[in-house]
PDB file of N, CA, C and O in Angstrom:
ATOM      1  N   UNK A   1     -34.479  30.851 -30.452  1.00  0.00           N
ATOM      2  CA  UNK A   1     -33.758  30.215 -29.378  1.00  0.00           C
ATOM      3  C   UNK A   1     -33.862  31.108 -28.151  1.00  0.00           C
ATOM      4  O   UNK A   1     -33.784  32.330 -28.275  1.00  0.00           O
ATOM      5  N   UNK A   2     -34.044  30.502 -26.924  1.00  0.00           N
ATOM      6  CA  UNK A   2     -33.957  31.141 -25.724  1.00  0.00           C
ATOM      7  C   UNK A   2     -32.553  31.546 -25.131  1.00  0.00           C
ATOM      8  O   UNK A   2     -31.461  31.418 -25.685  1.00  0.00           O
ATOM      9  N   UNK A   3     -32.873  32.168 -23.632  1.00  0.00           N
ATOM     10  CA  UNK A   3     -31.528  32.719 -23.432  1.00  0.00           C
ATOM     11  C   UNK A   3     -31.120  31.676 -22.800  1.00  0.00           C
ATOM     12  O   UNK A   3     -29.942  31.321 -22.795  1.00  0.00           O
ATOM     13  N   UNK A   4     -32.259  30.948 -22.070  1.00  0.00           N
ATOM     14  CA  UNK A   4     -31.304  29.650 -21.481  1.00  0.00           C
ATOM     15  C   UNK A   4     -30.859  28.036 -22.120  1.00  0.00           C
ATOM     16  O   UNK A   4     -30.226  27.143 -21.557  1.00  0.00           O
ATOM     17  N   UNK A   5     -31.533  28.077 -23.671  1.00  0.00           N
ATOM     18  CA  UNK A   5     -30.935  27.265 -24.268  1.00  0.00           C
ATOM     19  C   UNK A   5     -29.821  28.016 -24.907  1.00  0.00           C
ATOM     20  O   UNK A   5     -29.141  27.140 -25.442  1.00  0.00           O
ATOM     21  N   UNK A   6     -29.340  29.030 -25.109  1.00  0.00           N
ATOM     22  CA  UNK A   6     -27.968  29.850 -25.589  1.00  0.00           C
ATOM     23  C   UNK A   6     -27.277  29.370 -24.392  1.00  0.00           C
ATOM     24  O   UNK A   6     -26.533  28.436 -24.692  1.00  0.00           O
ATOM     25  N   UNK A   7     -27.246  29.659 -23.160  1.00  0.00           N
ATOM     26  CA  UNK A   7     -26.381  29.480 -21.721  1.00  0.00           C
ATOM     27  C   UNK A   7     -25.842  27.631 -21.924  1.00  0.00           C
ATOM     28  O   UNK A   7     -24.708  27.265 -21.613  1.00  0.00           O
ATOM     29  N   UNK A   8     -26.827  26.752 -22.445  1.00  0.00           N
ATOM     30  CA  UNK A   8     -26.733  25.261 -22.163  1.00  0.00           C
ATOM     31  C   UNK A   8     -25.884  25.119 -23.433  1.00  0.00           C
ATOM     32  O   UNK A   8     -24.910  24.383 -23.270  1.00  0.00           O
ATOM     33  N   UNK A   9     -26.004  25.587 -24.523  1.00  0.00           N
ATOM     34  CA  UNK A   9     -24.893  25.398 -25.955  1.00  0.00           C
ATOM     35  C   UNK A   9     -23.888  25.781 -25.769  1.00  0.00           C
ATOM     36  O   UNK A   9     -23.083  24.860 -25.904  1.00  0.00           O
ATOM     37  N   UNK A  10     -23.243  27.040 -25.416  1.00  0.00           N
ATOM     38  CA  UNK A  10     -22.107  28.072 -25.336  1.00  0.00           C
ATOM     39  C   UNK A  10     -21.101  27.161 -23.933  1.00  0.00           C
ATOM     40  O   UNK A  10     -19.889  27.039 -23.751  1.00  0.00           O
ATOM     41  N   UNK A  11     -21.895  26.841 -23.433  1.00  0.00           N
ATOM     42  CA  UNK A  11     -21.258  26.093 -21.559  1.00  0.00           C
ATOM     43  C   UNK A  11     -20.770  24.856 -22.183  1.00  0.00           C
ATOM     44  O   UNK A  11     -21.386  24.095 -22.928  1.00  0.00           O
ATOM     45  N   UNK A  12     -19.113  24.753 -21.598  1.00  0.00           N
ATOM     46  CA  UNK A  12     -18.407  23.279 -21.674  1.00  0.00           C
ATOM     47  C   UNK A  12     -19.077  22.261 -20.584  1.00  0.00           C
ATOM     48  O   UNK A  12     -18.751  22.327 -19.399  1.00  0.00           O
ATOM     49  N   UNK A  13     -19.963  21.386 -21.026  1.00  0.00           N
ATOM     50  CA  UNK A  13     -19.895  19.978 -20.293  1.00  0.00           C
ATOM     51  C   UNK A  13     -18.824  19.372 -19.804  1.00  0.00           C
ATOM     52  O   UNK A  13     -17.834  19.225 -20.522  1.00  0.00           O
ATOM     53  N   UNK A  14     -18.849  18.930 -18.524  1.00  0.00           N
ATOM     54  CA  UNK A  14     -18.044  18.044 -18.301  1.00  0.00           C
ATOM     55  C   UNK A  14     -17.967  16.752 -18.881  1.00  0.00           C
ATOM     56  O   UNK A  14     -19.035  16.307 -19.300  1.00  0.00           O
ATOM     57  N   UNK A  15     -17.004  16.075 -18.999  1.00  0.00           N
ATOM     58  CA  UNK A  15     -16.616  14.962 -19.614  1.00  0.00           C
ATOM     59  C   UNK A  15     -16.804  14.041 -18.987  1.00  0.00           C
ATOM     60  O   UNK A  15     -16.213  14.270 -17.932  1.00  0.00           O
ATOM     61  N   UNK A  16     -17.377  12.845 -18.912  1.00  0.00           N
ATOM     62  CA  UNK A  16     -17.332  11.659 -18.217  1.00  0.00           C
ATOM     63  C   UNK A  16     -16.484  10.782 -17.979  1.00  0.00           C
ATOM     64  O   UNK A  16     -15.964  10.450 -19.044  1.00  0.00           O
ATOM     65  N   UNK A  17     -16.189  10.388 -17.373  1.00  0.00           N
ATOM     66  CA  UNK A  17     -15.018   9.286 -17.225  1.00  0.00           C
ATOM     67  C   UNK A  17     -15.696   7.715 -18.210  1.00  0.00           C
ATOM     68  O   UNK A  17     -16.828   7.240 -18.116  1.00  0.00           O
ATOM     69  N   UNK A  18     -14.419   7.172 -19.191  1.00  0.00           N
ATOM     70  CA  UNK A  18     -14.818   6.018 -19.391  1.00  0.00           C
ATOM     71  C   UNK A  18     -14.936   4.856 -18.705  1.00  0.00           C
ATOM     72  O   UNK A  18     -14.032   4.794 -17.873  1.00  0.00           O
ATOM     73  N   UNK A  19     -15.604   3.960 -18.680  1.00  0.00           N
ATOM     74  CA  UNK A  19     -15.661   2.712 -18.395  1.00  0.00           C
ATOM     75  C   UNK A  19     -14.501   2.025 -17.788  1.00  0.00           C
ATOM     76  O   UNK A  19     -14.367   1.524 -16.672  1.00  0.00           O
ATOM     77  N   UNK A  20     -13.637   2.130 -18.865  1.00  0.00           N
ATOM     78  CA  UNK A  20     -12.282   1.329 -18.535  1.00  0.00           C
ATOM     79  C   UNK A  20     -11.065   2.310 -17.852  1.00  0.00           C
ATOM     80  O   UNK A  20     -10.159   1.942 -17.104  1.00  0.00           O
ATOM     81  N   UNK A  21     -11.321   3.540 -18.307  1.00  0.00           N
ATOM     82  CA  UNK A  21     -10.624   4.560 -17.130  1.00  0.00           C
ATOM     83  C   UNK A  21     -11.184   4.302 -15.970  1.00  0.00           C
ATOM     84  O   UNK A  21     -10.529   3.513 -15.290  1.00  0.00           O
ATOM     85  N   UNK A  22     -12.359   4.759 -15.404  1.00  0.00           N
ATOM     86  CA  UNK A  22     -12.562   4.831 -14.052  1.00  0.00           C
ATOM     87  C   UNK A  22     -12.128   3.160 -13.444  1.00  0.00           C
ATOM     88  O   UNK A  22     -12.058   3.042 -12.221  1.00  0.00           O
ATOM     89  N   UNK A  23     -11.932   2.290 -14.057  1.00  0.00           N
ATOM     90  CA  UNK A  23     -11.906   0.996 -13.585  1.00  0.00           C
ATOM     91  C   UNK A  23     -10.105   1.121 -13.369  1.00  0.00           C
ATOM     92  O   UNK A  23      -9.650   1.056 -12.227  1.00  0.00           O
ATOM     93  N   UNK A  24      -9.279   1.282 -14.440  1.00  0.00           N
ATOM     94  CA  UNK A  24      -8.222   1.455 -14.401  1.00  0.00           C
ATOM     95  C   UNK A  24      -7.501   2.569 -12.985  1.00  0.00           C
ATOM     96  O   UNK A  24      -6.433   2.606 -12.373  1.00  0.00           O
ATOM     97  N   UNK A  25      -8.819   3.369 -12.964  1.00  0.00           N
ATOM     98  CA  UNK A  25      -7.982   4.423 -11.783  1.00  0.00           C
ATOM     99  C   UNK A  25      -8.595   3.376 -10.525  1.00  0.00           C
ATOM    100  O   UNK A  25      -7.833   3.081  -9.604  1.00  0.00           O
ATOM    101  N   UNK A  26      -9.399   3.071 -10.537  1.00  0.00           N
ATOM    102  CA  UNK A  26      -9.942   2.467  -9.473  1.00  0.00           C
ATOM    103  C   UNK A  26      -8.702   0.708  -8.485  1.00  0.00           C
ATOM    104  O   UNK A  26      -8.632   0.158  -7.386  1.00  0.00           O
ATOM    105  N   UNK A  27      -8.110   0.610  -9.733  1.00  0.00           N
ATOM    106  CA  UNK A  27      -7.354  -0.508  -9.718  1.00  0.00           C
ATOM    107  C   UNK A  27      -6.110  -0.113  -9.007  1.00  0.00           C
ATOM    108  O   UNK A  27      -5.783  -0.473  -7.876  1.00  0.00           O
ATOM    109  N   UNK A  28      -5.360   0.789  -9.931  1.00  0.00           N
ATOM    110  CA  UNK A  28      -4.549   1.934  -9.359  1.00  0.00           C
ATOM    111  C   UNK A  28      -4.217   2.063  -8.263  1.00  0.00           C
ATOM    112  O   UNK A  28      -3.084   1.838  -7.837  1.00  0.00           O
ATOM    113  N   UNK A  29      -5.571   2.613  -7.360  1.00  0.00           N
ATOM    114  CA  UNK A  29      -6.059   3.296  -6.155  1.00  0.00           C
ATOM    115  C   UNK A  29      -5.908   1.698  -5.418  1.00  0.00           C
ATOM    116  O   UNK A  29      -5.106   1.585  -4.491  1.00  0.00           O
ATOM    117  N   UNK A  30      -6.474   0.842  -5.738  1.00  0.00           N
ATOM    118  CA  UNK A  30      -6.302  -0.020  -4.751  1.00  0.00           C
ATOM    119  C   UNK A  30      -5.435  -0.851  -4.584  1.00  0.00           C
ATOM    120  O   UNK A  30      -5.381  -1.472  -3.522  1.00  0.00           O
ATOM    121  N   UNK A  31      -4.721  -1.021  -5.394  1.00  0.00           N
ATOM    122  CA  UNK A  31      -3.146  -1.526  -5.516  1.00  0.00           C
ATOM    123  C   UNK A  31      -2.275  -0.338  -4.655  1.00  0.00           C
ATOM    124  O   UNK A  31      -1.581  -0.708  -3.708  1.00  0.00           O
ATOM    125  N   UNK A  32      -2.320   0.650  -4.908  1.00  0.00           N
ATOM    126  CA  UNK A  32      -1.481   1.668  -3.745  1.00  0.00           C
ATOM    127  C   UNK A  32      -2.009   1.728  -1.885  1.00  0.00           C
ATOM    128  O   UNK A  32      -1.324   1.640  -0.866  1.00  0.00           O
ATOM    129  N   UNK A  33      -3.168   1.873  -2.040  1.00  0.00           N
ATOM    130  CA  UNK A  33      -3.842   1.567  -0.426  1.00  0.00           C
ATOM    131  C   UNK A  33      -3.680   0.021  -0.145  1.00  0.00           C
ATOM    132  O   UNK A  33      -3.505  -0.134   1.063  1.00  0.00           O
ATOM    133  N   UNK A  34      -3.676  -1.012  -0.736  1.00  0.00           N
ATOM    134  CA  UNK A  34      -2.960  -2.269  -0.596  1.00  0.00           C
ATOM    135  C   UNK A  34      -1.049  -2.467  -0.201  1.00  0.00           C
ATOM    136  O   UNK A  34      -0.732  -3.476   0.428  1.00  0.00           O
ATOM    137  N   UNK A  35      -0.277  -1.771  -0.490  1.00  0.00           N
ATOM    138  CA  UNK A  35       0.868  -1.525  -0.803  1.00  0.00           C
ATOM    139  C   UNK A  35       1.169  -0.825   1.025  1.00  0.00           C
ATOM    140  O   UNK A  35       1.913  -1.349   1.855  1.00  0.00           O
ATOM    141  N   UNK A  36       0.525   0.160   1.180  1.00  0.00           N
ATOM    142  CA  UNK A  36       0.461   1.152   1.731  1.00  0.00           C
ATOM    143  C   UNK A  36       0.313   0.143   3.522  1.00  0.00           C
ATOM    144  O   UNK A  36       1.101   0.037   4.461  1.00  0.00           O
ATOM    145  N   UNK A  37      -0.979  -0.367   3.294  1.00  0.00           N
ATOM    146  CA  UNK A  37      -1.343  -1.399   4.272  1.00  0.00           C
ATOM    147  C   UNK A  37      -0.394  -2.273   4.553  1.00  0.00           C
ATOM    148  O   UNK A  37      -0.162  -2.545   5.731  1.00  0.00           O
ATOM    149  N   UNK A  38       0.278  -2.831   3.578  1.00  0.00           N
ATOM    150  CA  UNK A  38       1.534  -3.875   3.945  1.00  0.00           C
ATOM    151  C   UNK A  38       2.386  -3.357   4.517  1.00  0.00           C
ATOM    152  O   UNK A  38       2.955  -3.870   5.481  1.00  0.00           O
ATOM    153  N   UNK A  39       2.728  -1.901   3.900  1.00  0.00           N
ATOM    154  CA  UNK A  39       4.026  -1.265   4.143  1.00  0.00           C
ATOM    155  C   UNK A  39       4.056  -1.201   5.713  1.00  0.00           C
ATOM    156  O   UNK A  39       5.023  -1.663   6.318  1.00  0.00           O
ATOM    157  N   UNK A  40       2.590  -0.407   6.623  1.00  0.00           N
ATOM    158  CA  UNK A  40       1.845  -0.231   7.496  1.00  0.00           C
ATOM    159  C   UNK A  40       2.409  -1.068   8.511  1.00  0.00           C
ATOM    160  O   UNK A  40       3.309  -0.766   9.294  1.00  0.00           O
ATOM    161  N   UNK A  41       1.412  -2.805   8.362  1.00  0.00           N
ATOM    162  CA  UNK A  41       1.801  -3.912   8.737  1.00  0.00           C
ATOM    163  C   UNK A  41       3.390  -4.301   8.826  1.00  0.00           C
ATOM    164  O   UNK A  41       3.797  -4.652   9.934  1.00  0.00           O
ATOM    165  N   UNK A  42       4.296  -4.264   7.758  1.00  0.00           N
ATOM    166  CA  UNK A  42       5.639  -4.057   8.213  1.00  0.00           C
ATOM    167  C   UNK A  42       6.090  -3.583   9.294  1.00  0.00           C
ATOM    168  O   UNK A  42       6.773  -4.197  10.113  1.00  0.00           O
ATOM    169  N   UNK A  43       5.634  -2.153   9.373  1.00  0.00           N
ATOM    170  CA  UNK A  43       6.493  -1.544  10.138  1.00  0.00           C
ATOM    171  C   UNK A  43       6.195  -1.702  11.586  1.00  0.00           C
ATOM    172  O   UNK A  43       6.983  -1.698  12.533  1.00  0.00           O
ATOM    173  N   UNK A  44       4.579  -1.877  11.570  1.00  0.00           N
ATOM    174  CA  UNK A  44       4.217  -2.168  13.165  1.00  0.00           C
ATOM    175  C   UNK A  44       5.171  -3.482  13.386  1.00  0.00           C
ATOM    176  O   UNK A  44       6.075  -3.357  14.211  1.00  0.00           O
ATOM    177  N   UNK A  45       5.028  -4.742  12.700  1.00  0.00           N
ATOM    178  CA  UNK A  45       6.036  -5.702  12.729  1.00  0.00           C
ATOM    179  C   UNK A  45       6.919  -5.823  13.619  1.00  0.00           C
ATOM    180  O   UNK A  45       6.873  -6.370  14.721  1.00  0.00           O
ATOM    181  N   UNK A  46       7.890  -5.178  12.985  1.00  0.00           N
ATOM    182  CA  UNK A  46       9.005  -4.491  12.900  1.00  0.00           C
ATOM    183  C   UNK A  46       9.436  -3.782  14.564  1.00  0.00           C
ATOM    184  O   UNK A  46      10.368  -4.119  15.295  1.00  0.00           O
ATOM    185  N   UNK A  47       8.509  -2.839  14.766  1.00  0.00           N
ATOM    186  CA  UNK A  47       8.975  -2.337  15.986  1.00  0.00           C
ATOM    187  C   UNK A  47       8.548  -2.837  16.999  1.00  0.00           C
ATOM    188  O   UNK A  47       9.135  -2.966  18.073  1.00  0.00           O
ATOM    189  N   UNK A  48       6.929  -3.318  16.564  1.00  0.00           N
ATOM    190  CA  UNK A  48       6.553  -4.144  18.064  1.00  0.00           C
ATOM    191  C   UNK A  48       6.963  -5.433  18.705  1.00  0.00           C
ATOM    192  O   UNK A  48       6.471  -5.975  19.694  1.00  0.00           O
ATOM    193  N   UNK A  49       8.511  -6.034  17.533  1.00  0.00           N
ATOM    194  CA  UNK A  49       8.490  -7.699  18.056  1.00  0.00           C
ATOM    195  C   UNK A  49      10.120  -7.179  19.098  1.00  0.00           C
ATOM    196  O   UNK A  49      10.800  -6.165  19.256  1.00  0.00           O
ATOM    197  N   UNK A  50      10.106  -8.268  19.467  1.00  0.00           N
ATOM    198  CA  UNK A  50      11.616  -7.978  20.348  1.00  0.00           C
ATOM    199  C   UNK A  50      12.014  -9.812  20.530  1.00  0.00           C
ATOM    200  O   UNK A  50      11.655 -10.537  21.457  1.00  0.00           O
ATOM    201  N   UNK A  51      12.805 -10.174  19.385  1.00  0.00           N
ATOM    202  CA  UNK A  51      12.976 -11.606  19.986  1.00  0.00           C
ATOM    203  C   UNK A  51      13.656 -11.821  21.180  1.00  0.00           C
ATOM    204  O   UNK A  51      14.421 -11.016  21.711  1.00  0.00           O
ATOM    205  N   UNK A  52      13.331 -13.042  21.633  1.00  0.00           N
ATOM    206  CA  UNK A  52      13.621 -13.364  23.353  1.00  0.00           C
ATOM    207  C   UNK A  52      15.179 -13.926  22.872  1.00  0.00           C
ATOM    208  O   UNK A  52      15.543 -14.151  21.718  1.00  0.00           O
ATOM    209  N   UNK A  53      15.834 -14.049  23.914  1.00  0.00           N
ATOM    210  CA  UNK A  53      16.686 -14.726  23.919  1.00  0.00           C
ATOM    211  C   UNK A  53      16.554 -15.999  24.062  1.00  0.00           C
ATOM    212  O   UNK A  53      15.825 -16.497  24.919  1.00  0.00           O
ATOM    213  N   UNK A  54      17.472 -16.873  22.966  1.00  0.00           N
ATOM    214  CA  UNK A  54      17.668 -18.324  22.960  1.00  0.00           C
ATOM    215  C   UNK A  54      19.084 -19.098  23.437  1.00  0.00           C
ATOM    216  O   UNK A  54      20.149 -18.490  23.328  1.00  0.00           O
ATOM    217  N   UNK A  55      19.051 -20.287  23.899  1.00  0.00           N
ATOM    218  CA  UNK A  55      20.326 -20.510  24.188  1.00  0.00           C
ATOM    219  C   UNK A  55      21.191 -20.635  22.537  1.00  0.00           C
ATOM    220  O   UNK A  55      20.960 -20.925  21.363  1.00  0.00           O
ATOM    221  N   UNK A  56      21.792 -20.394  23.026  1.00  0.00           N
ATOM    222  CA  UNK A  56      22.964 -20.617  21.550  1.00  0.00           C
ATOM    223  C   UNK A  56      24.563 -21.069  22.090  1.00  0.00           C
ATOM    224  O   UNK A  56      24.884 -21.047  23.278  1.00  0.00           O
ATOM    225  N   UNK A  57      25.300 -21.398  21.191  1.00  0.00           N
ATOM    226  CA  UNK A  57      26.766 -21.903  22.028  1.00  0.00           C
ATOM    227  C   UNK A  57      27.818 -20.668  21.973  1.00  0.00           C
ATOM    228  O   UNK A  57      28.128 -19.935  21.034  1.00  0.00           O
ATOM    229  N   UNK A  58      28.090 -20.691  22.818  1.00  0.00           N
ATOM    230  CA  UNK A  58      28.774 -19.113  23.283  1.00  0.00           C
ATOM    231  C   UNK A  58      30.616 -19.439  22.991  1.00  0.00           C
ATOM    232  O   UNK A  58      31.570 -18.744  23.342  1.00  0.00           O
ATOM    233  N   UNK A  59      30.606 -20.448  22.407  1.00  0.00           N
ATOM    234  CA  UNK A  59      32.167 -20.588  21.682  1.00  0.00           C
ATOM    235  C   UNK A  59      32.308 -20.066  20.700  1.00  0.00           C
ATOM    236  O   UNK A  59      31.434 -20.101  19.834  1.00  0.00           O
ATOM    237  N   UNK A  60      33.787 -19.239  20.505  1.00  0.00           N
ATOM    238  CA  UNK A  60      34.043 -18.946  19.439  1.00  0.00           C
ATOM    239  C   UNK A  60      33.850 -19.699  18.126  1.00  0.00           C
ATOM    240  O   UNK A  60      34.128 -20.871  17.871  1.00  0.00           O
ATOM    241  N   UNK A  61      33.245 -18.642  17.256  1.00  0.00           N
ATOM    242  CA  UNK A  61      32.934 -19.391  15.627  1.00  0.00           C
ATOM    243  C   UNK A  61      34.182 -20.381  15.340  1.00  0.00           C
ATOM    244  O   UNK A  61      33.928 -21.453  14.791  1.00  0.00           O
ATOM    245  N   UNK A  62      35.401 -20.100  15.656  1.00  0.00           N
ATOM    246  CA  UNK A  62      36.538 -21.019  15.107  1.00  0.00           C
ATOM    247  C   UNK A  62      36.380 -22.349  15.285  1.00  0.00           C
ATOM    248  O   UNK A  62      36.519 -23.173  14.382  1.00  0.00           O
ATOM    249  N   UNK A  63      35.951 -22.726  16.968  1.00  0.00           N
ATOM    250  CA  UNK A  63      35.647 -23.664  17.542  1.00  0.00           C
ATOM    251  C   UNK A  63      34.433 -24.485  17.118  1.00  0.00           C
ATOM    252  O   UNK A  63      34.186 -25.671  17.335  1.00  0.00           O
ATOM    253  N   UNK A  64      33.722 -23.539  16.446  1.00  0.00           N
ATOM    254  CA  UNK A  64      32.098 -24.836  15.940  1.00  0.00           C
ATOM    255  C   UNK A  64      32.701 -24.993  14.440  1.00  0.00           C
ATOM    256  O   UNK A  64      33.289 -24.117  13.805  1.00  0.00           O
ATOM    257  N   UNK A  65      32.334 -26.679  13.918  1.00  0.00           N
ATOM    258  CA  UNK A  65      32.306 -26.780  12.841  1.00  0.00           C
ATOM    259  C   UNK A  65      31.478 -26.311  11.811  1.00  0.00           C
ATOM    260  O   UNK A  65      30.252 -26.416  11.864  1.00  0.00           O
ATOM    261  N   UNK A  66      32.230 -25.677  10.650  1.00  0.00           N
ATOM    262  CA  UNK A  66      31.046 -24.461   9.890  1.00  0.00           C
ATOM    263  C   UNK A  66      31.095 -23.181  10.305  1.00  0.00           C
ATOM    264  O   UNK A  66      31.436 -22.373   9.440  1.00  0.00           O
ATOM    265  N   UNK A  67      30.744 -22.571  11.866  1.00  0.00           N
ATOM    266  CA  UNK A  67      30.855 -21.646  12.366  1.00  0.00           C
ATOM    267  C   UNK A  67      29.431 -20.567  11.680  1.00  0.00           C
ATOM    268  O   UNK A  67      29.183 -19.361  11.659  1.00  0.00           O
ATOM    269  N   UNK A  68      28.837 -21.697  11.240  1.00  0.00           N
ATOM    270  CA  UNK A  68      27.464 -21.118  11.200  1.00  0.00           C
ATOM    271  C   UNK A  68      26.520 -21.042  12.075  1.00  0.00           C
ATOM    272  O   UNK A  68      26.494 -21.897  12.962  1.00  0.00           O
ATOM    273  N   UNK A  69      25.517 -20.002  12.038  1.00  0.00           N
ATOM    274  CA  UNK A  69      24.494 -20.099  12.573  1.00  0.00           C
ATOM    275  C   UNK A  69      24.427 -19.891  14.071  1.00  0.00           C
ATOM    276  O   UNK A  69      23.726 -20.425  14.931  1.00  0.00           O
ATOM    277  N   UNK A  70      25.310 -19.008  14.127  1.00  0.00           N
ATOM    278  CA  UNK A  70      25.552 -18.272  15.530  1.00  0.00           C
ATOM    279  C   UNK A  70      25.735 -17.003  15.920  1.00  0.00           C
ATOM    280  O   UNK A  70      26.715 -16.398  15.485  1.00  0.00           O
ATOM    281  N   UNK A  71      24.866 -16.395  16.774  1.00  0.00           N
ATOM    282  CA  UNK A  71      24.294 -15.397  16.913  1.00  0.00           C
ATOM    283  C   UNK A  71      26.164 -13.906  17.041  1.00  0.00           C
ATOM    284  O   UNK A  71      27.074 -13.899  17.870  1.00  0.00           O
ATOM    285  N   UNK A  72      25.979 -13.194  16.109  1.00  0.00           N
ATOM    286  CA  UNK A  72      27.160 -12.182  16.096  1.00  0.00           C
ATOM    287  C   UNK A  72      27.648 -12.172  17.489  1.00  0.00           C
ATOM    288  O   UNK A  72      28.510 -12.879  18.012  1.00  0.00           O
ATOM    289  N   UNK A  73      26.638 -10.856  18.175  1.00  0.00           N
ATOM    290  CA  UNK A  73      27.199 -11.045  19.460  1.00  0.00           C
ATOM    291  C   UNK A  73      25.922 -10.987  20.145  1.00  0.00           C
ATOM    292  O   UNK A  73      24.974 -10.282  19.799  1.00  0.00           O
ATOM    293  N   UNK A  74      25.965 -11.937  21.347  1.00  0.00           N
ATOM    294  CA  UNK A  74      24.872 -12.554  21.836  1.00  0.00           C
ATOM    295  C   UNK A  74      24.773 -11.092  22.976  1.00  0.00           C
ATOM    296  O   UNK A  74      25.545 -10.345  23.576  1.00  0.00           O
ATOM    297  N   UNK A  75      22.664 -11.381  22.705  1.00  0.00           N
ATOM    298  CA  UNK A  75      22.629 -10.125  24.200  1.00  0.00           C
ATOM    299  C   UNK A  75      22.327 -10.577  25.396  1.00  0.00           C
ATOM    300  O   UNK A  75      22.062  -9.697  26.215  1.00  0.00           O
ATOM    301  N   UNK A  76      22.283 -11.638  25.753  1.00  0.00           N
ATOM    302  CA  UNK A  76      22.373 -12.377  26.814  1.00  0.00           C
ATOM    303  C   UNK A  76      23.168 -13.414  27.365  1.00  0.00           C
ATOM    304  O   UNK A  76      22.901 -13.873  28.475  1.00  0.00           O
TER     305      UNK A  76
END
């Protein structure tokens, strides 16, 4: 036996990834960068909208029947 087939026996190989592992991490990975993107999209959402003002009826809730569906306190 040579010295450099002694060096290639004695040396740990790396291990390969299986089939269904690398697919499984791969799934993983893109379910979190998917997640990540929404989260992303949320938040731009989020800070870049500013709803306009709408008319709404500026009577006290007591006064509308239901007293639904009227803005807490109006900013305009």
């Amino acid at each position: 036996m040579t010295v450099a087939a002694e060096k290639t026996e004695g040396a740990i190989a790396p291990q390969r990834l299986s089939r269904s592992k690398a697919l499984a991490i791969a799934l993983v990975a893109a379910g979190l960068a998917t997640l990540a993107a929404a989260n992303a999209h949320f938040l731009y959402v989020a800070i870049m909208s500013q709803p306009e003002c709408i008319s709404h009826s500026k009577e006290p809730r007591s006064a509308i029947p239901g007293g639904l569906y009227q803005a807490a306190k109006p900013a305009c």
